[in-house]
C-alpha positions as CSV (number, residue, x, y, z in Angstrom):
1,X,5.2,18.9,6.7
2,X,3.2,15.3,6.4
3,X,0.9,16.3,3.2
4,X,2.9,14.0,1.3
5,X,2.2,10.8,3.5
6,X,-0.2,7.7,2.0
7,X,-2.3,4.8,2.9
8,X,-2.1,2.8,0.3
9,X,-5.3,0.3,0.3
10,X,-4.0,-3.0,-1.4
11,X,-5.9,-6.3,-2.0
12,X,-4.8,-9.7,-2.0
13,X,-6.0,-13.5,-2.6
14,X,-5.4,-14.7,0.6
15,X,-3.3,-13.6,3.8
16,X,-0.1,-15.4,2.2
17,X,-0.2,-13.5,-0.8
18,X,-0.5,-10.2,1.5
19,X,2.4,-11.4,4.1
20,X,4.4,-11.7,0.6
21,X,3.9,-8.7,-0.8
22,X,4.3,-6.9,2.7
23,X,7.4,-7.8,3.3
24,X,8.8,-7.3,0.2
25,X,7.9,-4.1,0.8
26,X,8.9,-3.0,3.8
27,X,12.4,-5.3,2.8
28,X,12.6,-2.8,0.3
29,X,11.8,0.4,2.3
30,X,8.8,1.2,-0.2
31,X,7.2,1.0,3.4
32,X,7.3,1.7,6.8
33,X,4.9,-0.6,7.9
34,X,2.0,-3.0,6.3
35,X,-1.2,-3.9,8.0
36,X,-2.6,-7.8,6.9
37,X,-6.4,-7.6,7.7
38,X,-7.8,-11.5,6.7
39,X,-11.3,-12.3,6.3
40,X,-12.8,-9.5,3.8
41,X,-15.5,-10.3,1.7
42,X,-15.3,-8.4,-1.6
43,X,-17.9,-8.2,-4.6
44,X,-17.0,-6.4,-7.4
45,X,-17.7,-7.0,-11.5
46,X,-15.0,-8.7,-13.3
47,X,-15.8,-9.9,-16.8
48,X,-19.0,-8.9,-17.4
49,X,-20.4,-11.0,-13.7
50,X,-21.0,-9.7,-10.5
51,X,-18.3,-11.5,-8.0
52,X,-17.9,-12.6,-4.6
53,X,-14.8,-13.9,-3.3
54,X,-12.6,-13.7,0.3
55,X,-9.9,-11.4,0.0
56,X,-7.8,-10.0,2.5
57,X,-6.4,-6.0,3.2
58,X,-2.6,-5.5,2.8
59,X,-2.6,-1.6,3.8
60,X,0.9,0.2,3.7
61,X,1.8,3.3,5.4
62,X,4.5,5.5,2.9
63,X,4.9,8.6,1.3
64,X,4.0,9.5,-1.9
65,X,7.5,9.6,-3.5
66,X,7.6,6.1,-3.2
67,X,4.0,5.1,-4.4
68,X,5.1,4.7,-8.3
69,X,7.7,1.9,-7.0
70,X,5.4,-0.3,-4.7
71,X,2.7,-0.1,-7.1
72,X,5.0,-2.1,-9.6
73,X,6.2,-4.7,-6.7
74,X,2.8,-5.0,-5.9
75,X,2.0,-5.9,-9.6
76,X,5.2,-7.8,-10.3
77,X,4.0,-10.0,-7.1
78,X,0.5,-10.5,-7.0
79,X,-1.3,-13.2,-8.7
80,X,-4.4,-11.0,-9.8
81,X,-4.5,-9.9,-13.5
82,X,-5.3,-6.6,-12.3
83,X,-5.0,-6.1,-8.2
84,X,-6.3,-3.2,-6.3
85,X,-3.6,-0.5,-5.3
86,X,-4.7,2.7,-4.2
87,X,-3.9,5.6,-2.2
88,X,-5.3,7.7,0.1
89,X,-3.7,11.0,1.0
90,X,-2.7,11.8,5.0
91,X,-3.7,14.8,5.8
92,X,-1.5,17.5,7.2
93,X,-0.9,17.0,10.7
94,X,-3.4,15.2,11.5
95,X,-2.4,11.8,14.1
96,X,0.6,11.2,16.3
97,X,3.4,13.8,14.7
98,X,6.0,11.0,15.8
99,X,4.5,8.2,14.4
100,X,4.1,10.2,11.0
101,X,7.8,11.1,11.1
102,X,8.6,7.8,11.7
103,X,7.0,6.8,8.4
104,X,9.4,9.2,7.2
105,X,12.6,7.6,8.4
106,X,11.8,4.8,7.6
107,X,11.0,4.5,3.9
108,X,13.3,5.3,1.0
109,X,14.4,8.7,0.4
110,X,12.7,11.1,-2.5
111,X,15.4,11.4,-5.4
112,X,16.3,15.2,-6.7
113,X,14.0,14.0,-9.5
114,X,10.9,12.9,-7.3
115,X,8.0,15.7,-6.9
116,X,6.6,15.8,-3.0
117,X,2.7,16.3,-3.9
């Protein structure tokens, strides 16, 4: 019943940027609920350099009919050229069966159109 349920692993500039962002979302209903974790160090290569910079973890809690739509309010929002957004699958049934349904009610509905893998 819950295959269809993401993590969606988002990083942000600073904890404003993710508070932003977050709400956004869950004003929206893309999510039920956003985590702000501040203080992450990231490296990474952008431009041909090796990077270091303070980021911080925006991680949303949706399912995966509604992934297509935060990922474009993420990018509409965020200052990065190119910002992280990525998913990672809930497995079935694993966790708290209420709190999972509750992800469920309350995010945004799948359209007649909207596959549930």
């Amino acid at each position: 019943m819950f295959k269809n349920l993401r993590f969606v692993y988002i990083t942000t500039k600073d904890k404003d940027e993710a508070r932003k962002i977050g709400k956004a979302l869950i004003e929206k209903k893309l999510a039920a609920c956003v985590n702000i974790l501040d203080g992450m160090e990231s490296m990474y290569h952008w431009e041909g350099k090796v990077e270091s910079d303070k980021e911080c973890v925006l991680i949303a809690k949706t399912p995966y009919h509604n992934v297509a739509e935060l990922t474009t309010v993420v990018k509409d929002l965020h200052s990065y050229d190119c910002p992280c957004v990525v998913t990672l699958t809930l497995t079935e049934q694993e966790g708290n069966e209420e709190f999972l349904m509750w992800i469920l009610n309350e995010t945004k509905k799948a359209g007649p159109e909207v596959s549930s893998d």
